[in-house]
C-alpha positions as a printed NumPy array, in Angstrom:
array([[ -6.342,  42.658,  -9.194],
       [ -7.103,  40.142,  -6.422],
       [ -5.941,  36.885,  -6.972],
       [ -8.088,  34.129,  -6.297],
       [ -7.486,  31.937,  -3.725],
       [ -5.632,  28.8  ,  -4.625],
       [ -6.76 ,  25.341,  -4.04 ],
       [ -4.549,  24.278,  -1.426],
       [ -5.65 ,  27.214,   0.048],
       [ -9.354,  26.481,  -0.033],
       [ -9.105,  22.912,   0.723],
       [ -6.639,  23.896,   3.832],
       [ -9.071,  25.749,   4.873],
       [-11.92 ,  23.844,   4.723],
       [-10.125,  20.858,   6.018],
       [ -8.896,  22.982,   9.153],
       [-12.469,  24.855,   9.583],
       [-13.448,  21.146,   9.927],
       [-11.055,  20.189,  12.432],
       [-11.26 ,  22.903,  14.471],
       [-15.017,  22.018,  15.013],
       [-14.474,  18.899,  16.139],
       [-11.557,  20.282,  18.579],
       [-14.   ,  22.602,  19.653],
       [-15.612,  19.944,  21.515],
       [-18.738,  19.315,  19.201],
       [-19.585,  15.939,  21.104],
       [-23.375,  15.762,  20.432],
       [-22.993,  16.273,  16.662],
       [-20.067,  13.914,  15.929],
       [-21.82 ,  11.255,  17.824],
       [-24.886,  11.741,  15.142],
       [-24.975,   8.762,  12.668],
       [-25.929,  11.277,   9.707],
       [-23.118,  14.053,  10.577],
       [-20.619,  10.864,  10.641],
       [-21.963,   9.995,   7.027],
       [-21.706,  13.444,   5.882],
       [-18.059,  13.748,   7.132],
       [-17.027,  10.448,   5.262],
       [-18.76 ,  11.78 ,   2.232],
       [-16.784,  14.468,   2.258],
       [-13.528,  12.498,   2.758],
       [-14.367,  10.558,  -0.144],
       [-15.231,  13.491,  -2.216],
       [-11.816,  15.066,  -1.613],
       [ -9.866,  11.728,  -2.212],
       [-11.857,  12.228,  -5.568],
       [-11.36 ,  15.769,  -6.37 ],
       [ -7.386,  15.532,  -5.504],
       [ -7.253,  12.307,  -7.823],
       [ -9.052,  14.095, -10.452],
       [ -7.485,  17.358, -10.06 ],
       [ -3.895,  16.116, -10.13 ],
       [ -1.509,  13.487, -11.25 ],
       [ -0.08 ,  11.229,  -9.292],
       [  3.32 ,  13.373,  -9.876],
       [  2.109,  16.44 ,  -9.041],
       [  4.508,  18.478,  -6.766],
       [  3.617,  20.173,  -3.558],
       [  5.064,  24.089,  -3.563],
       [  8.693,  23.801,  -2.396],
       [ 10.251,  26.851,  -1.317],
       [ 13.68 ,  27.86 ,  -0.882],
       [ 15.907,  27.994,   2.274],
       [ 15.511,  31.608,   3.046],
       [ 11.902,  30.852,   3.605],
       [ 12.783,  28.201,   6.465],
       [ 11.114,  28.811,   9.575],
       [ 13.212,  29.606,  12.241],
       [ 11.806,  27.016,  14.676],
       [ 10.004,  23.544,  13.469],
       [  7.133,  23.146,  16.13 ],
       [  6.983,  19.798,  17.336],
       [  3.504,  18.064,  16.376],
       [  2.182,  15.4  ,  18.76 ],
       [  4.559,  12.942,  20.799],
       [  8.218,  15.856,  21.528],
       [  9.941,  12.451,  23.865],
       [  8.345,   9.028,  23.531],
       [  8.5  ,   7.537,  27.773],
       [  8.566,   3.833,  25.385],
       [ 11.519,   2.082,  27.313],
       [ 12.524,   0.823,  24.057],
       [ 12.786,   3.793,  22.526],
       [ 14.896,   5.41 ,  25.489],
       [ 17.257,   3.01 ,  25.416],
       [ 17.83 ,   3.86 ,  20.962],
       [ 17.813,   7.18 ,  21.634],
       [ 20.813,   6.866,  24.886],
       [ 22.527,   4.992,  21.476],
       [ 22.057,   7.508,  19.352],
       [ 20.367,   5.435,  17.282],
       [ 23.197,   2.991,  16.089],
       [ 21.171,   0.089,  16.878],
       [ 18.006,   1.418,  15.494],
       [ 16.345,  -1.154,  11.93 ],
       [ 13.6  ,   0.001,   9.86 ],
       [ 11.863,  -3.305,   9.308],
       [  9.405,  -3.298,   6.143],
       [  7.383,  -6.344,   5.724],
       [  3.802,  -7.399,   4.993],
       [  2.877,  -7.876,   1.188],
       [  6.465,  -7.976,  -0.047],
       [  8.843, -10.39 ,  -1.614],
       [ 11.755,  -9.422,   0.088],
       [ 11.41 ,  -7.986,   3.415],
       [ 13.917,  -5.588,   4.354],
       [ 15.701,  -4.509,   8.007],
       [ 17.742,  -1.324,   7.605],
       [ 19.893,   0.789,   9.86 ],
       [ 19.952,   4.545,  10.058],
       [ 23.514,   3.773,   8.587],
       [ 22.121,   1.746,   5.457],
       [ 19.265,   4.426,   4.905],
       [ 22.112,   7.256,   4.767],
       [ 23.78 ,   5.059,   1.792],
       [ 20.81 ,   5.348,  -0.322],
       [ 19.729,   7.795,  -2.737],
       [ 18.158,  10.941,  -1.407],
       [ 16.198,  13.778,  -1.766],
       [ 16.039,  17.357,  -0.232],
       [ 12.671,  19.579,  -0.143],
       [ 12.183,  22.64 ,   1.543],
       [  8.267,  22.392,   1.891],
       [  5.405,  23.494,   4.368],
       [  3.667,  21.325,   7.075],
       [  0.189,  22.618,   7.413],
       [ -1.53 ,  21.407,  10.814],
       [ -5.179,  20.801,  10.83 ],
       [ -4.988,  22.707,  14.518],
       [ -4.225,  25.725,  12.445],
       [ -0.54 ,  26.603,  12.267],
       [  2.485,  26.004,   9.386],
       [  6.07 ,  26.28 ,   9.37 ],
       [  8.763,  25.253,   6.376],
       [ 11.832,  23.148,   7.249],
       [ 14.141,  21.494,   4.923],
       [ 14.008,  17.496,   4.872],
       [ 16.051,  15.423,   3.837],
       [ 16.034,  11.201,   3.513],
       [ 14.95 ,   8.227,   1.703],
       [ 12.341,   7.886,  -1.432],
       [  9.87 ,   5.749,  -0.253],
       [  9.378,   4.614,  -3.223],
       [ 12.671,   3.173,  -3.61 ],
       [ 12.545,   1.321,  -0.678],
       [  8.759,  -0.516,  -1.444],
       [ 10.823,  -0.867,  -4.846],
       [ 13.536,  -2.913,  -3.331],
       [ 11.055,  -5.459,  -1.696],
       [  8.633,  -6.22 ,  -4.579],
       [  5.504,  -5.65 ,  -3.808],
       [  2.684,  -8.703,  -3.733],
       [ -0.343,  -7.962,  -6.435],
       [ -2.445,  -7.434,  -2.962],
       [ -0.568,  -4.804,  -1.486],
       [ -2.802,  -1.756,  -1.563],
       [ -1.525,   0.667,   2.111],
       [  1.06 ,   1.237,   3.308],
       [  1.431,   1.374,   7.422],
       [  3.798,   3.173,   9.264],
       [  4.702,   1.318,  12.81 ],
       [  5.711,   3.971,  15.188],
       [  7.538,   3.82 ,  18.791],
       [  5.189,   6.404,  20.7  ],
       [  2.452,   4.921,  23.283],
       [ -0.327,   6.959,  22.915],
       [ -3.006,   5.475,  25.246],
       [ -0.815,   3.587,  27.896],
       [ -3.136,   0.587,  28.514],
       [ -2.368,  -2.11 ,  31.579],
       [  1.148,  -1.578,  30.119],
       [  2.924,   1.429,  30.249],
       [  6.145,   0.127,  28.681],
       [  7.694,   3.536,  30.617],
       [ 11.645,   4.132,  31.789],
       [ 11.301,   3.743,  35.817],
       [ 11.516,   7.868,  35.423],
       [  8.527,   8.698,  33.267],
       [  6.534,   6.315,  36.369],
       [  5.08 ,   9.   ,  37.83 ],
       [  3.962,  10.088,  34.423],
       [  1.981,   7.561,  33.182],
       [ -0.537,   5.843,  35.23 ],
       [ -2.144,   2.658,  34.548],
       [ -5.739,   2.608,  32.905],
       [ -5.556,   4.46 ,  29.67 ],
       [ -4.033,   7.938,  30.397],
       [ -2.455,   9.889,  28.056],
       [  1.137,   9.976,  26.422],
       [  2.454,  12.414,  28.932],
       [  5.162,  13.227,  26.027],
       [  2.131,  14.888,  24.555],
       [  2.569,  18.464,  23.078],
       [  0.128,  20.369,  24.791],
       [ -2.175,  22.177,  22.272],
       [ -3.075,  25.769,  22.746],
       [ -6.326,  27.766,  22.952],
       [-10.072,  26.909,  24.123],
       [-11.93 ,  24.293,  23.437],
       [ -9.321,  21.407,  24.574],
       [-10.589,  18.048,  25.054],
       [ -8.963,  14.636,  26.02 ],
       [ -8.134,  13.616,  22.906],
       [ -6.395,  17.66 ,  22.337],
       [ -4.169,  17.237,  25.009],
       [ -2.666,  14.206,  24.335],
       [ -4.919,  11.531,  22.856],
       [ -6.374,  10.091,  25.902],
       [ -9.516,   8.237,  24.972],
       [-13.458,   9.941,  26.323],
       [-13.753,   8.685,  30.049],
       [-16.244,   5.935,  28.91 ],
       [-13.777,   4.096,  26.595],
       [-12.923,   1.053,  28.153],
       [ -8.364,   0.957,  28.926],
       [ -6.882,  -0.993,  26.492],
       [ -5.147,  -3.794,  27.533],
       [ -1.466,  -3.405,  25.915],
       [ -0.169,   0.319,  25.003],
       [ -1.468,   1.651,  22.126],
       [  1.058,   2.739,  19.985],
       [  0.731,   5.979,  17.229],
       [  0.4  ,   4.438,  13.5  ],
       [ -0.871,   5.808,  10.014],
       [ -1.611,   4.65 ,   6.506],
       [ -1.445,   5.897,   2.996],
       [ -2.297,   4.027,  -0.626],
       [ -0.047,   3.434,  -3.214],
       [ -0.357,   6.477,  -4.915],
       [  1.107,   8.706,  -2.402],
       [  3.528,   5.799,  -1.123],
       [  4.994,   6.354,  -4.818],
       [  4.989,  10.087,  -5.174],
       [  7.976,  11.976,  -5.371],
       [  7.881,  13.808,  -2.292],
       [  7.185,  11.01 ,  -0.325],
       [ 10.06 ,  10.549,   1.834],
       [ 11.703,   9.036,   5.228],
       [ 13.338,  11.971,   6.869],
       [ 16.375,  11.545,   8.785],
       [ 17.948,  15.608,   8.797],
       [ 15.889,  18.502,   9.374],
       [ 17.672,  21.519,   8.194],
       [ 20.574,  20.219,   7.577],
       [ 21.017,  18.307,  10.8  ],
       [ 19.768,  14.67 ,  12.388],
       [ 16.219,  14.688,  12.922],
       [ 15.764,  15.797,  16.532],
       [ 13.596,  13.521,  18.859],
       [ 11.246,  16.335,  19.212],
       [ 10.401,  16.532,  15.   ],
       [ 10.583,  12.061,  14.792],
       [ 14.249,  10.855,  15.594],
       [ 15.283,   8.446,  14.101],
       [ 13.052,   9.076,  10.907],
       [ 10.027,  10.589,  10.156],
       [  7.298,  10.063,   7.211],
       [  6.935,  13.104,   4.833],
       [  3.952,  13.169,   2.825],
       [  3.6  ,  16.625,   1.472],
       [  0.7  ,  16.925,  -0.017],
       [ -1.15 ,  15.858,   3.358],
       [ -2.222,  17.447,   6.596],
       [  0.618,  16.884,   9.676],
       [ -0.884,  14.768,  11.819],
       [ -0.276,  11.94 ,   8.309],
       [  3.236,  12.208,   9.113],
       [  4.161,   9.886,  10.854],
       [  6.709,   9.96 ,  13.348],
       [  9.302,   7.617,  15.172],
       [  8.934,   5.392,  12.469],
       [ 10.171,   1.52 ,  13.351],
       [  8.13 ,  -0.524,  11.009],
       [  6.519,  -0.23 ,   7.202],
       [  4.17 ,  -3.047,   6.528],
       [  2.34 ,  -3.496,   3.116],
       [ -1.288,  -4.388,   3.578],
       [ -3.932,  -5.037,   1.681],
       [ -6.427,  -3.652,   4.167],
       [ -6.187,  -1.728,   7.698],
       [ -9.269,  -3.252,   8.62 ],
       [ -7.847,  -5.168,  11.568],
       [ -5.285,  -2.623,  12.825],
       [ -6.181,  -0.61 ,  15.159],
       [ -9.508,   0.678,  15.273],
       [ -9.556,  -0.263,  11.224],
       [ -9.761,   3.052,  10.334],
       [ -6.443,   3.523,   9.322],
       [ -4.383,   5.926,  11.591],
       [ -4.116,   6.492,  15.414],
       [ -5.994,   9.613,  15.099],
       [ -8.579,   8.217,  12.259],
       [ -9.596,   6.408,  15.25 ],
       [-10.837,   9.502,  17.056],
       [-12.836,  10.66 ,  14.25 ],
       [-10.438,  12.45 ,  12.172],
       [-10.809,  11.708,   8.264],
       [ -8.242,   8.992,   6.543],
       [ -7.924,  11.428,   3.686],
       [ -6.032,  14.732,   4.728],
       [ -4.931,  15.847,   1.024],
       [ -4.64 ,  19.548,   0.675]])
């Protein structure tokens, strides 16, 4: 007997049927006020199904180790140019501090060291990529929860941000090691760390998140951040990754940690993470739509 397909499944695929029609370059119907209205309807309606559906507890599938993939693709930004980054990275990280702040009572400024001395967990889990592809790795690192724990959250707090190091849009600023010069030109060009995405249909915003040609430069680098509520701040298998398979977190996968957030499309998980700040609202960061590429159009919600 056939079985029928799951709900992961059919959300996966709906979500990714979705994405790969705006990748495909559908300009004229994104830019339509009622298409726009229909997407965020459907955002909301998935936010509601998943809330519905499941509790906040519920587990993503976890598989075991044979079922690792044998390479982890790299998703977005493989080698931030950010000077400031280059020069953790020479230092392997030793002088590296998670700094989370906002709508907390006790702020808190970690090391890599200080995260290693906390409680963690392990899950072997799939990242599914709203361009299409998967693979399973094996992460390891800190509960989020345990950390928001830790600093007492204000009765405001409502999102949770994640900071990250990688310049995506370069601005008057490129913020660039004298060698990446050549790579990044003034005037709003593309993270030329960019992983190159494969297949027709690439636009700007495919190949590296350059904004359309009529989007005015920004003015200081804009720099790759994300957002989730409380509820999946909280869950389980919401961690800070510092070892993929067993092994430090390569720069490629999010050195020197790396948001997991199973139960979410990749491009929620946040990499190069440098700052969590607790916010009531993401209205004024960014584009106020609550992630680097929720400012390009993509939905806020990416449950599957």
């Amino acid at each position: 007997m056939t079985r029928p397909p799951s709900r992961r499944a059919i959300l996966l695929g709906a979500t990714a049927a979705a994405g790969t029609a705006m990748l495909g370059g559908c300009d004229r119907l994104g830019e339509a006020e009622w298409f726009r209205r229909t997407l965020k309807t459907g955002e909301d309606a998935n936010l509601f199904v998943q809330r519905l559906l499941l509790t906040d507890r519920t587990l993503a599938p976890e598989f075991t180790e044979a079922d690792i993939s044998p390479w982890f693709k790299p998703n977005g930004t493989e080698d931030p140019p950010d000077k400031s980054y280059k020069a953790l990275a020479r230092r392997k990280f030793e002088t590296y501090r998670l700094e989370v702040d906002g709508l907390v009572e006790d702020p808190l400024k970690l090391s890599l060291a200080d995260l290693r001395k906390m409680p963690s967990r392990t899950q072997v889990t799939r990242h599914d990529c709203v361009e299409g592809w998967s693979a399973i790795g094996k992460w390891t690192g800190v509960p989020l929860a345990d950390l928001l724990s830790q600093t007492r959250l204000k009765s405001q707090a409502r999102y949770v941000v994640f900071h990250c190091a990688d310049t995506m849009d370069q601005g008057d600023d490129t913020g660039t090691d004298a060698d990446d010069a050549d790579a990044a030109t003034s005037g709003g060009n593309a993270n030329p760390a960019m992983t190159k995405q494969t297949g027709g249909g690439e636009d700007k915003r495919d190949s590296g998140g350059q904004q359309a040609a009529d989007t005015e430069p920004a003015t200081e680098p804009v720099r790759y951040y994300e957002s989730i509520d409380l509820v999946d701040a909280f869950h389980p298998q919401t961690i800070l990754a510092y070892e993929l398979n067993g092994k430090a977190l390569p720069v490629a996968n999010g050195a020197p940690l790396r948001l997991r957030v199973e139960r979410n499309l990749g491009y929620k998980q946040a990499k190069y993470v440098m700052r969590i700040e607790v916010v009531e609202s993401f209205a004024d960061i960014g584009e106020g739509k609550g992630g680097y590429w929720e400012d390009q159009g993509y939905a806020w919600y990416a449950g599957i």
